[in-house]
C-alpha positions, 0 to 999 in steps of 0.5 A, a space after each residue: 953276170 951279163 945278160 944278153 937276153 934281156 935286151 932280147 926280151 925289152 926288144 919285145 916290148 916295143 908296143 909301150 915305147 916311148 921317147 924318155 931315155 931309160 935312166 929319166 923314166 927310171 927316176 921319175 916312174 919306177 918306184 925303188 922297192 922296199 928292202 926286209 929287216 927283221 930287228 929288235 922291236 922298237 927298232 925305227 927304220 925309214 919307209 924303203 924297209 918294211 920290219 919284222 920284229 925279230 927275238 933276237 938283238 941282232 939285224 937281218 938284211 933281205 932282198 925286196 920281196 920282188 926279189 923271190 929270195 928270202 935268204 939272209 944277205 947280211 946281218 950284224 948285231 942291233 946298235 945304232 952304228 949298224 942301223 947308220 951302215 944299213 940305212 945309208 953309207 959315204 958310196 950311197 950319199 955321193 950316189 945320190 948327188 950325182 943323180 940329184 945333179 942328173 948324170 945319166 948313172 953312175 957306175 959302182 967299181 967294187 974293187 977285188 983287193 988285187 990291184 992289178 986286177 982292179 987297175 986294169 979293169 979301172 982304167 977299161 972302165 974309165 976310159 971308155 965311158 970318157 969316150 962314150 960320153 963324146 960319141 953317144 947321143 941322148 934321143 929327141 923327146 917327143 912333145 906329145 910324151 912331155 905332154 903326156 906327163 913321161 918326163 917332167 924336164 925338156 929335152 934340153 934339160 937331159 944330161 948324158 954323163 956317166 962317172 965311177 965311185 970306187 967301193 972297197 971290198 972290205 969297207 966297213 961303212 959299205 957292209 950293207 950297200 955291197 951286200 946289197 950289190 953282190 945279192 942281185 945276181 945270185 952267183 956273185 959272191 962266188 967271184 973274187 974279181 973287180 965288179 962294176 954295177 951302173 946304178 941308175 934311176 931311184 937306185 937300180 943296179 942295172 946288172 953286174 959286169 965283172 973281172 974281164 966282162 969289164 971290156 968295151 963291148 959291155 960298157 957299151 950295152 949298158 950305156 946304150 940301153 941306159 940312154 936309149 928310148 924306154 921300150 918297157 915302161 913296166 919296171 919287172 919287165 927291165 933288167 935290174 934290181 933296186 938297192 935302198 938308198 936313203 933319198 927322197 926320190 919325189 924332191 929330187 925329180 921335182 928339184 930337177 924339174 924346178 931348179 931355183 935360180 943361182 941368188 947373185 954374189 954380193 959383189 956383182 949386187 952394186 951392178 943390179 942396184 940403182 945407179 946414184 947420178 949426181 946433177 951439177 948445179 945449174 947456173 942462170 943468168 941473173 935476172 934483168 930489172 924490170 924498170 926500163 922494161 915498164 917503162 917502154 911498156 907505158 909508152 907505148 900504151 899511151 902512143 897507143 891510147 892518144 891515136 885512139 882519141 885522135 882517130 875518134 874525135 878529129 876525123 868524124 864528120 863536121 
């Protein structure tokens, strides 16, 4: 359920602020925490699930160990099928893309299986953040925080845009990620309502707004703390709990930060290429023979000769 006090408690922070919209700093700073398995030995699980080999053929499911919850939160007999649920799901992998594609999150709506109920919420849900999305304003990053290594992106390289993925209640291929949802608060399992979890960063779940807490008025909270300036850096101190995501959080950042350029289309390449220019053949005039001109040449080298002797030897002195 909503929290109000927590926005209560990050307005207390303010001696770390920074420029770096919450969601950004979330992906590029806060670490997801690693989830407990106890399995079969043997079993391999990737590095965001820290595993104890348990005695029986079975999977056991706990919360991160920041969580202070040892309870079981799901569990399913040892095969890989199960481990494929556990380790990633369709909802998780869509996720993932559209935060690699720098939305500023992206809000899980967990249907109740009433449909009414979940129409109505769903249309709330989706038309105000629509609306969001043309009125908010992402803040203007501070050089002296790019400078200090808080965001790896410019400011005009931030995104500000929220989407939905539906989840059905009963979805066997979600077993594991709606465990993990319904588990960050401890009185969800007890309601029977729509849910929406905005998920951000390296797979947080903000908090959970449920049944009529789908309503502007928390839309808004959620969307604004979520692009607003980071008033705590540490993550304990923000609202949330992180959910096991099979994603390569590093790459992603630093494929955001680097993004490869588009390679041309094959029909726009002749445009790019050099151009083949076909030179006509230049036509001369032919070429004059050259006898009449040696022949003026030769007459006049003789004029010039005889006028020469004529200076030399018939005006000198008697």
């Amino acid at each position: 359920m909503i929290r109000p006090l927590f926005f209560l408690l990050l307005a207390a922070g303010t001696a770390f602020a920074c420029s770096v919209p919450v969601f950004r700093y979330a992906l590029e700073h806060w670490e997801a925490d690693a989830y407990r398995v106890t399995a079969p030995a043997g079993a391999k699980l990737p590095e965001n699930y820290v595993v104890t080999t348990g005695t029986e053929p079975k999977i056991e499911l706990r919360q991160p160990k920041s969580a202070r919850n040892d309870a079981v939160i799901w569990s399913a007999p040892f095969s890989e099928a199960n481990v494929a649920v556990l380790v990633d799901s369709p909802a998780r992998k869509e996720i993932a893309e559209r935060l690699g594609n720098g939305e500023s999150a992206v809000f899980v709506f967990l249907e109740s299986g009433d449909a009414t109920k979940d129409a109505a919420a769903l249309k709330t849900l989706e038309e105000r953040l629509d609306y969001l999305g043309g009125v908010m304003n992402l803040p203007k990053l501070d050089d002296q925080d790019i400078k200090n290594g808080l965001v790896s992106i410019p400011g005009d390289g931030l995104r500000l845009a929220f989407s939905i993925v539906k989840v059905k209640r009963d979805d066997p291929a979600e077993a594991a990620f709606i465990a993990m949802l319904l588990a960050s608060e401890e009185d969800l399992r007890g309601f029977n309502e729509p849910m929406a979890f905005p998920i951000f960063g390296q797979g947080r779940a903000l908090y959970a707004l449920v049944g009529k807490g789908i309503r502007a008025e928390t839309i808004d909270e959620a969307a604004q703390f979520l692009i607003g300036s980071c008033s705590c850096q540490v993550k304990e101190q923000n609202p949330g709990i992180d959910i096991a995501m099979a994603v390569d959080w590093k790459q992603m950042v630093k494929d955001q930060a680097t993004p490869g350029q588009k390679l041309p289309e094959l029909k726009d390449m002749a445009d790019l290429l050099p151009q083949t220019v076909t030179i006509d053949e230049v036509k001369t005039e032919p070429e004059r023979p050259l006898k009449s001109d040696w022949k003026l040449f030769a007459a006049a080298v003789v004029l010039v000769c005889g006028l020469l002797i004529w200076k030399r030897f018939w005006t000198r002195p008697a």
